[in-house]
PADOSE-930903 format. One record per residue (C-alpha): x, z, y. Coordinates in steps of 0.05 Angstrom, whole numbers, plus 5000, padded with zeros to 4 digits. Each point is the difference from the previous one (the first is absolute). Layout:
// PADOSE-930903
XZY
...
END
This chain:
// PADOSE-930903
934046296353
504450614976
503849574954
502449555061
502250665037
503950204938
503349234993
500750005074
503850724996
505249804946
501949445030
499249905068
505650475051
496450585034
501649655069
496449364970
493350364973
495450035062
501149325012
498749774919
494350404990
496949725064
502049254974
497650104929
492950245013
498649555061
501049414957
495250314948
495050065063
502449265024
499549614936
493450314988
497649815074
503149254976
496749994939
493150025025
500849585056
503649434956
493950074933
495049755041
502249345023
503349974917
493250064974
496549515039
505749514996
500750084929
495550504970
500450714976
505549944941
504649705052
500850705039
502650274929
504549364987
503650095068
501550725002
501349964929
504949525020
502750185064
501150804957
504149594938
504649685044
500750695044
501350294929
505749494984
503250035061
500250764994
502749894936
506149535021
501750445049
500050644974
END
């Protein structure tokens, strides 16, 4: 968590911080909520490896898109 604030702080605009800092760690809160609603209906579906498979996944292509954009 203190490494976001110091990212955030470099390069966000004072004006803009509140407002970051409030988006950044409700997504952390969010996906987290999302995670454990979605690994349920993954396991019985498809069994336990598949919950690591998808967010493996859906985190790789999160990861290349970061990475063609940045």
């Amino acid at each position: 968590m203190p490494a976001t604030n110091n990212v955030l702080s470099k390069w966000i605009p004072v004006s803009e911080r509140r407002r970051s800092l409030g988006l950044v760690y409700s997504g952390m809160y969010l996906d987290s909520v999302t995670g454990l609603a979605v690994s349920p209906a993954l396991i019985h579906k498809f069994g336990w490896p598949s919950v690591f498979y998808s967010f493996g996944s859906l985190g790789s292509i999160w990861f290349a898109l970061w990475l063609s954009k940045a």
